[in-house]
Structures are given as C-alpha cells and as structure tokens.
C-alpha positions in Angstrom: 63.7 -38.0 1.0 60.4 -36.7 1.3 59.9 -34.2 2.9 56.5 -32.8 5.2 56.3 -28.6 6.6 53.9 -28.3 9.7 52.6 -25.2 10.6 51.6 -24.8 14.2 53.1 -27.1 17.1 49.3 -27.8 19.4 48.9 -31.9 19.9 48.0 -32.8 16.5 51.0 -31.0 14.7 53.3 -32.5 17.6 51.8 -36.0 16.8 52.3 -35.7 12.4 55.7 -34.6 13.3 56.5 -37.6 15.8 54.8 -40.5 13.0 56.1 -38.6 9.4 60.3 -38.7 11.3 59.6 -41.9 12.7 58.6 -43.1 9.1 61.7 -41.9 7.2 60.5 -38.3 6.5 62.2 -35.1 6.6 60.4 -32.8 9.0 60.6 -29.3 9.7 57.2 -27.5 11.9 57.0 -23.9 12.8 55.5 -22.3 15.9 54.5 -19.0 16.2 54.6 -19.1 20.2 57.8 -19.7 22.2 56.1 -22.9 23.6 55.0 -26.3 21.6 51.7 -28.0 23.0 49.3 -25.0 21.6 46.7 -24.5 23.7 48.7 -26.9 26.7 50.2 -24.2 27.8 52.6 -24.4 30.5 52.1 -20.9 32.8 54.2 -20.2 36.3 53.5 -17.8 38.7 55.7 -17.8 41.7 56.1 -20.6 42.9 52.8 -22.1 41.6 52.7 -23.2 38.0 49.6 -24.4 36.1 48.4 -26.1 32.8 46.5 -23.1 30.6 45.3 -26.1 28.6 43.5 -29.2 28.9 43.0 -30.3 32.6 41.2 -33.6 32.2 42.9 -36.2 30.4 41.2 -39.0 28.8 42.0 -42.1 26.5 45.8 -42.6 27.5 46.0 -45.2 25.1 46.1 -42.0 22.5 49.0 -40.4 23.6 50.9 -43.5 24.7 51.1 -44.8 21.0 51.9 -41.2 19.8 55.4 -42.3 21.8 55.4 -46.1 21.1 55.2 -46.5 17.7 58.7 -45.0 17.5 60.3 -47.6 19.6 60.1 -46.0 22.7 58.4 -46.6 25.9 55.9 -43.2 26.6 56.4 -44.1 30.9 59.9 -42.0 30.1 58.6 -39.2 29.4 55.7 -38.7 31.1 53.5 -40.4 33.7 49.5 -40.5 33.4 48.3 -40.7 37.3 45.1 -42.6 37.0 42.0 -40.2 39.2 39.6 -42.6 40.4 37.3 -40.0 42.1 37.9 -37.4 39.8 35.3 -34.5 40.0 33.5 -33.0 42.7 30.6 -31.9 41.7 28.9 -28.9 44.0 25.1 -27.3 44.1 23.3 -24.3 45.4 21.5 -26.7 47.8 25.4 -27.4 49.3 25.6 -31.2 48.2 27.9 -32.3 45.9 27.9 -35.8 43.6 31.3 -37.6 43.1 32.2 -38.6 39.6 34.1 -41.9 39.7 35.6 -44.3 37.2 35.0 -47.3 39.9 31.0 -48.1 39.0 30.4 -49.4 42.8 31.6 -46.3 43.8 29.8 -43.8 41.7 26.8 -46.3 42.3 26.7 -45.3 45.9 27.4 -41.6 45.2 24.0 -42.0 43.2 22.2 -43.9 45.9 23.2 -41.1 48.0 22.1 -38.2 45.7 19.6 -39.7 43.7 18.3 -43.0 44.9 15.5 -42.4 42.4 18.4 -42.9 39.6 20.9 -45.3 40.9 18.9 -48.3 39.2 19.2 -47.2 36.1 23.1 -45.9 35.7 24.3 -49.5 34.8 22.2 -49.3 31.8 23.4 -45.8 31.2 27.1 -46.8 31.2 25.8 -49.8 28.6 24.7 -47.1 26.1 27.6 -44.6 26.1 29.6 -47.5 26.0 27.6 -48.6 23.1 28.2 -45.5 21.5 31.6 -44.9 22.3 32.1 -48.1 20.6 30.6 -47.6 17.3 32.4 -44.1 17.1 35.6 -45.0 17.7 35.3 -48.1 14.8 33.7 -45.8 12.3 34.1 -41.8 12.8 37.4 -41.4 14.9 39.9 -42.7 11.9 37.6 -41.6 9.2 37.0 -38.3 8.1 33.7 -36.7 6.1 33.4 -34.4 3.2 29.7 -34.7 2.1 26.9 -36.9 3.3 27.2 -39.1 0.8 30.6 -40.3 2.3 27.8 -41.7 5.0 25.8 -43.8 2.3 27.7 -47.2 2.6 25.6 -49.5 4.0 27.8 -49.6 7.2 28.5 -46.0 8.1 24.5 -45.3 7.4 23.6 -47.8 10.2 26.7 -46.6 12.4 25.3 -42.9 12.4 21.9 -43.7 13.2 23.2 -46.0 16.4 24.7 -43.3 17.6 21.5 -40.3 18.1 22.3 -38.0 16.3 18.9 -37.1 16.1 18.1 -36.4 19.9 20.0 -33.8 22.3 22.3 -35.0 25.0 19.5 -33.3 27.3 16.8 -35.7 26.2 19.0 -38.5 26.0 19.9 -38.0 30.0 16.5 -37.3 30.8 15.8 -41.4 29.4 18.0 -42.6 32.2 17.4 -39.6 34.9 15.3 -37.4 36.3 17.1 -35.8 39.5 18.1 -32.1 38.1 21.6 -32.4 39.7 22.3 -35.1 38.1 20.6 -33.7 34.6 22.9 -30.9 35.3 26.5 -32.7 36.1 26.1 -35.2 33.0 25.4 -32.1 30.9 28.0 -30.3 31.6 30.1 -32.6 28.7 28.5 -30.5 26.0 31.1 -27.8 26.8 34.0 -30.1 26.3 33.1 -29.8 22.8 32.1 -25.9 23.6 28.2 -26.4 23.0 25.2 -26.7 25.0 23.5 -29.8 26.3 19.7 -28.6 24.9 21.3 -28.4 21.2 24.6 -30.6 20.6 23.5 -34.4 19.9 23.6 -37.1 21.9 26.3 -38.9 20.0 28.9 -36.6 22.5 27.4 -38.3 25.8 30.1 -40.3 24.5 32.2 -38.0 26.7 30.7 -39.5 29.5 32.0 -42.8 29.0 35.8 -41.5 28.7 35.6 -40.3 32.1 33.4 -42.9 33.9 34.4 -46.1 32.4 37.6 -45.2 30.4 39.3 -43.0 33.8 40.5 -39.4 34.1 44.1 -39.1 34.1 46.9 -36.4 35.0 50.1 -35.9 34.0 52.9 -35.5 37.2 54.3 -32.4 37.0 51.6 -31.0 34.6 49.6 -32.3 31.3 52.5 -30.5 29.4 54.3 -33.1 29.7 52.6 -34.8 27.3 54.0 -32.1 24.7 56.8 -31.9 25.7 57.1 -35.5 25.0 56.1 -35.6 21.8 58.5 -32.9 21.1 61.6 -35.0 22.3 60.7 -37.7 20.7 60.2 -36.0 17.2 63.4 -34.0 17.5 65.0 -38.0 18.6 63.6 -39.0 15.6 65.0 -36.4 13.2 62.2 -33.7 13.3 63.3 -29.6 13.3 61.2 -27.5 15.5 61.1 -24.4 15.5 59.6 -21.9 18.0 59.1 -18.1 18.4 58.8 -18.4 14.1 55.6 -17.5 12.8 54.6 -18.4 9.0 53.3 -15.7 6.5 51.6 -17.5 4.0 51.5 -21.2 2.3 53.4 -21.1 -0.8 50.7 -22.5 -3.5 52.1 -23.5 -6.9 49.5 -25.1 -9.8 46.8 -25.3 -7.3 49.6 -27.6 -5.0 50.9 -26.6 -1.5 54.8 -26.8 -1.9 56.1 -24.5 1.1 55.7 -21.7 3.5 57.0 -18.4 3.9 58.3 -17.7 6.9 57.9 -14.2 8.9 61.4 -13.0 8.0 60.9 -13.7 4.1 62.2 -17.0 4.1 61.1 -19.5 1.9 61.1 -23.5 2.8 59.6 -26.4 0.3 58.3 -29.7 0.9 56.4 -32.1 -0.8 53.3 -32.1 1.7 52.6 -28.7 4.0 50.5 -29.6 7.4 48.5 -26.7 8.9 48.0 -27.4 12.7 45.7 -24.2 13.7 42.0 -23.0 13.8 41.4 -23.5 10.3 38.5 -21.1 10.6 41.1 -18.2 11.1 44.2 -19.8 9.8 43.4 -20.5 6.4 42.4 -17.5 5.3 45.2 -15.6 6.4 47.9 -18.3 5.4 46.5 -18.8 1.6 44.8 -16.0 -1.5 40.6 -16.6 -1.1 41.3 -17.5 -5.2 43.3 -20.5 -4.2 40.4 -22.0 -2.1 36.8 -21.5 -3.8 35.5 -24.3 -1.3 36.3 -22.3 1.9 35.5 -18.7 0.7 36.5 -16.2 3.6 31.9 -16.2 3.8 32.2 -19.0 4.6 35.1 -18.7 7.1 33.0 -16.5 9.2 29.5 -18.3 8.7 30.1 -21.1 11.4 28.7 -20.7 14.9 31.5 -20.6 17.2 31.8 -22.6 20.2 32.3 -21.5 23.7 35.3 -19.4 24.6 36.6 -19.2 28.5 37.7 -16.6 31.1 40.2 -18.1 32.7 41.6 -16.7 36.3 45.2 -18.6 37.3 45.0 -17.9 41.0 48.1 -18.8 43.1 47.4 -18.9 47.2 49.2 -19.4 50.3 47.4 -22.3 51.5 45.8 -25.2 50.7 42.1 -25.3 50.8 40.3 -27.8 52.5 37.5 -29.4 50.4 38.8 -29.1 47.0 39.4 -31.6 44.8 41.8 -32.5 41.7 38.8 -31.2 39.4 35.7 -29.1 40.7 32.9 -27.6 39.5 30.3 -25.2 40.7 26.8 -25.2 39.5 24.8 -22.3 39.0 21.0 -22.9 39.9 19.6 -22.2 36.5 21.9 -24.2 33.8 19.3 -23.5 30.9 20.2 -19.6 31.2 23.6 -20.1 31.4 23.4 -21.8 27.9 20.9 -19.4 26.2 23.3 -16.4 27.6 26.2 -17.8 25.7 24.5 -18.6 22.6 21.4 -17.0 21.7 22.2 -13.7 23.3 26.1 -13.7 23.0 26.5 -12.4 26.4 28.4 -13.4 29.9 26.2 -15.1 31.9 24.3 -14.1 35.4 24.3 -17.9 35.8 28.1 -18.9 35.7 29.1 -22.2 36.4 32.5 -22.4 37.7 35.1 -25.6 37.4 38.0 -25.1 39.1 41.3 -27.6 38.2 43.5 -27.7 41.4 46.6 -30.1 40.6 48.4 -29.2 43.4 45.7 -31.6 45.7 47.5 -34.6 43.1 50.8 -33.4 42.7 52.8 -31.2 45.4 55.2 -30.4 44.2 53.9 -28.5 41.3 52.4 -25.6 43.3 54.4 -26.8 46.6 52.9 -23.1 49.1 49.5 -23.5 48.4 46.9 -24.6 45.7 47.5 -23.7 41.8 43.6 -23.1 40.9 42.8 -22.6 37.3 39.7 -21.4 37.6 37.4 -21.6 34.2 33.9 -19.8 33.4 32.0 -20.7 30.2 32.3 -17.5 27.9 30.9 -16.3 24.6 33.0 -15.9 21.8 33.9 -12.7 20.8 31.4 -10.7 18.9 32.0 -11.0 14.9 34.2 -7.1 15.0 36.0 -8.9 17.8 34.7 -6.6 21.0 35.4 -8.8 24.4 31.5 -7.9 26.0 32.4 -7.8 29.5 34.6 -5.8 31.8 37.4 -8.4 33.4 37.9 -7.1 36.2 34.7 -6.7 37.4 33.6 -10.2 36.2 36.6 -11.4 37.9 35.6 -10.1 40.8 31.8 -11.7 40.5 33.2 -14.9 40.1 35.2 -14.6 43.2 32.0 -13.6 45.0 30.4 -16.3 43.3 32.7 -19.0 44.8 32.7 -17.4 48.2 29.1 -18.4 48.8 30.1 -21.6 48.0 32.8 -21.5 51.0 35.4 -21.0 48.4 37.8 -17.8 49.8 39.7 -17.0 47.1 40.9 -13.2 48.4 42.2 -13.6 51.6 44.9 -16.2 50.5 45.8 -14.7 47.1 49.3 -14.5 46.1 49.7 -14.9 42.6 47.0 -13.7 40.2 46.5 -13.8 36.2 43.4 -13.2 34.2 42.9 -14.8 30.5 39.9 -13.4 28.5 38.4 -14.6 25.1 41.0 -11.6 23.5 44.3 -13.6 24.6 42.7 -16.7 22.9 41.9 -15.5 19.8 45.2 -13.5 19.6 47.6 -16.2 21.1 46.2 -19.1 19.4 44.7 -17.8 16.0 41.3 -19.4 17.2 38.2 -18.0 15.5 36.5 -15.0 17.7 38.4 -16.9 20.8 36.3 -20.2 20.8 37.9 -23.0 21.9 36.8 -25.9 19.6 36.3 -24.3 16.1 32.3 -24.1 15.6 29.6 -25.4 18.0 28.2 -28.4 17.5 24.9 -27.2 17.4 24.0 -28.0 13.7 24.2 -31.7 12.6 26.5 -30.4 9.5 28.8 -28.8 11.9 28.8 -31.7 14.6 28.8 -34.8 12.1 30.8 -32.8 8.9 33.4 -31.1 10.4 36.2 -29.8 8.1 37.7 -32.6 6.5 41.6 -32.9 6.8 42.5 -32.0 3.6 42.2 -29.1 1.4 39.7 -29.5 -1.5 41.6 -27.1 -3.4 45.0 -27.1 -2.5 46.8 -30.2 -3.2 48.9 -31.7 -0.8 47.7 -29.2 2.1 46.4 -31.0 5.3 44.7 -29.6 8.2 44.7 -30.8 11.9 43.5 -29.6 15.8 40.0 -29.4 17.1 38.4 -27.5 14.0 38.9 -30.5 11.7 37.9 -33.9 11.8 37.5 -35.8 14.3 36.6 -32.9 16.9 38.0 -31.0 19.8 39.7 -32.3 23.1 43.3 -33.7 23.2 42.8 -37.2 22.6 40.7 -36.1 19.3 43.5 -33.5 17.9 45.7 -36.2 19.0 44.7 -38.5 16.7 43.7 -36.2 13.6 47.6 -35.3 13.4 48.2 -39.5 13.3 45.2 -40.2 10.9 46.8 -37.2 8.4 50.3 -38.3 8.9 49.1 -42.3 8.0 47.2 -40.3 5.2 50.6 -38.7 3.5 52.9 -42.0 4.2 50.5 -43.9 2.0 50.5 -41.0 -0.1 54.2 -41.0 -0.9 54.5 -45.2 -0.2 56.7 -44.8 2.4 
C-alpha cells in the first residue's frame, strides 16, 4: 500500500487526506496546533465562541464533494445556511448598500444608492460571470510553472479574456461611477490580501461568488467544515495527528521519502504533502542545497499580502443594526491601500468588517453578539517588528466604530486581541500575511507557486501560497487537485 505523509492539517491538507484514504492510500498528516482547519480556527470565550478563520463562505459545491466523493452525504456533517442579504455595507455619509445574491434585490439596493448605476449592474454580473467561467475551466484545476505553460492556443486566449492587464479599480469604474459603490466592489481585492488600484481584474471574479454564486455559513460555526473533513478522513482510514509538529522533510537522492517529527521520530512514505505557507515552511522543513529553485532569496523576495488585527469581542447584548457580515468604510479607501503597501504602516483610514454569527445562529454566542472584528494590516516588517501599539489601535478602532453608532465598550464582556505576531507564529505564515504574496505583480497573481517541488521529487505543496490562490474554496481544491495528482502518480 502506498502510502502519502501531510504536513500541516488547514483545508487543503484536510481535503488530500480525505481523497488519498478514500482512494486506497495509507495516510498519516501532522499538525503542529491542537486544532485541524489551520487558519478556521475554532476560539470561545465565555459563552460566545467565534470562527478566527474564514467568515464568508463561498462555492459550497467545493466542500460538499470534498465529503461526497467518499460515499457519504456532506448534510451530516455540516450545514451551509444560504445568506441571501449578506453584507451590510456602511459609509461616512451614514448610508449603507446591501449586497445580495437575489439580482432584483440588489437591483433596488442600487436604485436606491446609486440610481446612476443600477442600469448597468446586469451587464456587470454578465462579465464576472464571464470570467468566473473561463477561470474555473482553465486556471482552478491547472497549475503554472513558467509562461510558457500559457502558450497553448487555448490557455493564451483564456488569460487574455480574463484582464489581466487592467486593475479591478478600472474595471469597476467601466460599469460605475458612484464612489460607494467603487468602494464596496473594491473591497474583494483584500480577500486575496491586495489592493483594488494594483491586483487585476481577473479577481472581480470574487464578486461573482458572492452575488450570483451566494454567501453561505456553517450552523454552529465554519469549523464545521473541518471538522468534517477530519471525520471523514479518520472514517476512511486516515491518522491525524495533532499538537505534533514536523522538524524537517526527510530528502533522499533528491526524493522526499518522510518527515521527522519534533521528538526525533522518523516516518516514510512514498509521497510527503506540505500544507503551510510555503514561503516560510519550506525553508525551514528542507537544506537551501536540496531546493536551488526556491533559494531562501527568493523566500523572502515576494511582496506579502495583507495581514489582520483581529479583536474577538464578546457582549452582553445584542446590537440592533448589525448584520451577519458588516463593513465600515473609511472615507479615503485609496490611503488606506497606499498605508499598507507602499508605506508598510497601520492605516489612519481603517476600514472595519465586522462578522457577527450570532444574528444567524443563536445559539453559538446565545448572551449577546460574538463580533469578530477585522482591520486590514500590514505584514510585519522583513526583522518581524509588529509597527503598531495593540492596545492603543484597539482602542482607535473602538472609537472608530462608535461614530458609526457602533458601542462596543459599554456591553463588553469577553475580549481577545490577535495581531499580525500570533499569525506569523501560529500559522508559519510569511511576516503574518494571510494569503502568501500580494497579488500585485502579474508573476505573483497569474504564477503562483506551482504544487510541486521542482527539486524535490515526490514533495507537494498546498494552502493559499500555491496554486490556485487563497480563500477556502481555493486551498480546498489545491489539496484535491495534488491528491488527483499523486493517485495518477502511483495508478491507483
């Protein structure tokens, strides 16, 4: 029997473990952290417990067939709440737009906030659609090495329908003008952790998932989807292992054939699966001599995408006005973004999104709202230093929210603050960004990391550093593609 080692237990190593047992294979995956999910991190406070992780959940279908290929139906173990009217969007000005995945509805939201718009948002939702099309037939289950992987007559003509060219600003300003609206549809760049004036316009694909694909929640918390995938890979045969943290891949004639293990311990396989930031992971977990592709340079030469502060802030009510998801917009977006990237500082601009899941689901948070409360931060500088005091930012974005109508102090009962550090050390994510590098440059956006080592034979890599991006339905399906990739391998 064949037999596959994962290193790290996020999404994508969760979903290789789930297909490899389900195939025949032996598995055996390692997690440094005493929880599996990565980054979905389940966190409780009191009586209020929260999602560290992903908030919005998009493309279902993803994690459904993570579950269902095995046999089994996903509905047992764990249920994705469709959010029709899923984000409230707020300004200085005090309006606020609703993002909807029923058109009629959003249509009138936009009559009501930008009449000047509203006529041309169907042909909007035909062009991300468009694009979200040709991406998922050509880019999601392929993965890039060099641009000449892009030189068949079909991928050529697929990249160029997709503007990569043009910036997801310009592309908005084709279809609007109204500088809320400029500002809401903008704000997708940071789901891949990059600004709207510099990532390209293939990512307003983003905007599709949401508005015509839905927003979706897990009951009882998006870790469920984890903790899912881990059930069903133990059901299937799969050991995993938490609170075990690997020291190094064990490489043999330029071939990955184990790990060692922090206590000295020493397991082989025939294919080893590194589920981590690869910018920070493979480096430490291999000799620079054993990879003269990924030189530690070259490690640390990639722009890093957006980090967060993140505030978990438990009160003893329930707010009136918020929403499932919510987001506060600063009045000048264009200095929030050149605050995080070109001067590597905390902005004076924030803009805030606060996830409440309590306003879906009760009973997760059941004496007042569970707010996870998320600001747009640098990534730590390249000696690691944080740049900001968290306390006193903390207490700015309190403030911040207050004038807004938001009081966060007078019902606080519970109270955790995250910073770019507890990334970067908790998750092995390069200078605490969230998605691996920006996606700034067209090499970094288009030629991500490809999913297997150059070098090292028979060493994979998934998560949101690697092909095909960041977000949970992405590192989803790069631990699928890589797993498809070793069963054909080995013929199984």
């Amino acid at each position: 029997m064949k037999k596959a080692i994962i290193i790290g237990g996020g999404l994508g190593g969760l979903s290789a473990a789930v297909t490899l047992a389900n195939a025949g294979m032996a598995v055996e995956l390692y997690e440094k952290n005493s929880h599996l999910g990565g980054k979905l991190m389940p966190v409780r406070l009191g009586t209020h417990t929260f999602d560290f992780g992903p908030n919005t959940i998009t493309m279902p279908e993803v994690f459904n067939s993570v579950i269902e290929q095995t046999g089994e139906r996903a509905g047992d173990y764990f249920e994705l709440i469709p959010l029709v009217a899923h984000t409230r969007n707020h300004f200085p000005d005090g309006s606020h737009l609703d993002f909807s995945s029923d058109q009629e509805a959003m249509l009138e939201e936009l009559r009501r906030v930008a009449p000047g718009d509203a006529a041309n948002f169907k042909s909007f939702l035909t062009e991300i659609t468009r694009i979200y099309n040709l991406s998922e037939r050509y880019f999601f289950p392929s993965s890039f090495q060099s641009w000449r992987d892009y030189l068949s007559p079909a991928l050529g003509k697929a990249l160029m329908q997709v503007r990569p060219l043009e910036t997801m600003e310009h592309f908005y300003k084709r279809y609007f003008q109204n500088p809320k609206l400029l500002q809401a549809f903008g704000r997708y760049a940071t789901y891949i952790g990059s600004s709207p004036y510099k990532a390209p316009a293939t990512f307003s694909l983003i905007a599709c998932l949401e508005l015509v694909g839905g927003v979706y929640y897990a009951r009882g918390g998006n870790v469920r989807i984890a903790e899912g995938f881990a059930a069903v890979a133990r059901k299937q045969g799969a050991q995993l292992q938490t609170d075990t943290a690997v020291n190094r891949i064990l490489v043999r004639d330029g071939q990955a054939v184990g790990v060692e293990l922090e206590d000295g311990s020493v397991s082989e396989g025939d294919a080893v699966i590194l589920n981590g930031d690869l910018l920070t992971a493979f480096p430490q977990l291999t000799a620079e001599s054993e990879r003269p592709s990924f030189s530690d340079k070259r490690s640390v030469s990639y722009e890093p995408s957006i980090s967060a502060f993140v505030i978990l802030a438990g009160l003893d009510t329930h707010l009136p006005g918020l929403k499932h998801h919510n987001v506060y917009f600063s009045d000048d977006y264009a200095s929030e973004f050149e605050d995080l990237f070109n001067k590597n500082r905390y902005s004076d601009q924030p803009t805030v999104y606060i996830s409440n899941s309590s306003f879906t689901d009760p009973e997760v948070s059941p004496d007042g709202d569970n707010l996870f409360i998320l600001v747009n931060a640098p990534a730590l500088t390249a000696d690691g230093k944080l740049q900001i005091d968290a306390d006193a930012y903390k207490d700015r974005i309190y403030d911040f929210l207050e004038t807004y109508g938001i009081d966060i102090r007078s019902h606080l009962v519970e109270e955790k603050t995250f910073t770019p550090s507890f990334i970067a050390e908790n998750f092995n994510a390069y200078r605490g960004a969230l998605y691996g590098p920006s996606s700034h440059k067209k090499k970094d956006a288009f030629l991500r990391p490809p999913n297997w080592s150059k070098d090292i034979k028979s060493l994979y890599f998934v998560g949101g550093s690697t092909h095909p991006g960041g977000g949970s339905p992405m590192v989803t399906m790069s631990g699928h593609n890589v797993a498809l990739r070793i069963l054909k391998k080995f013929g199984i």
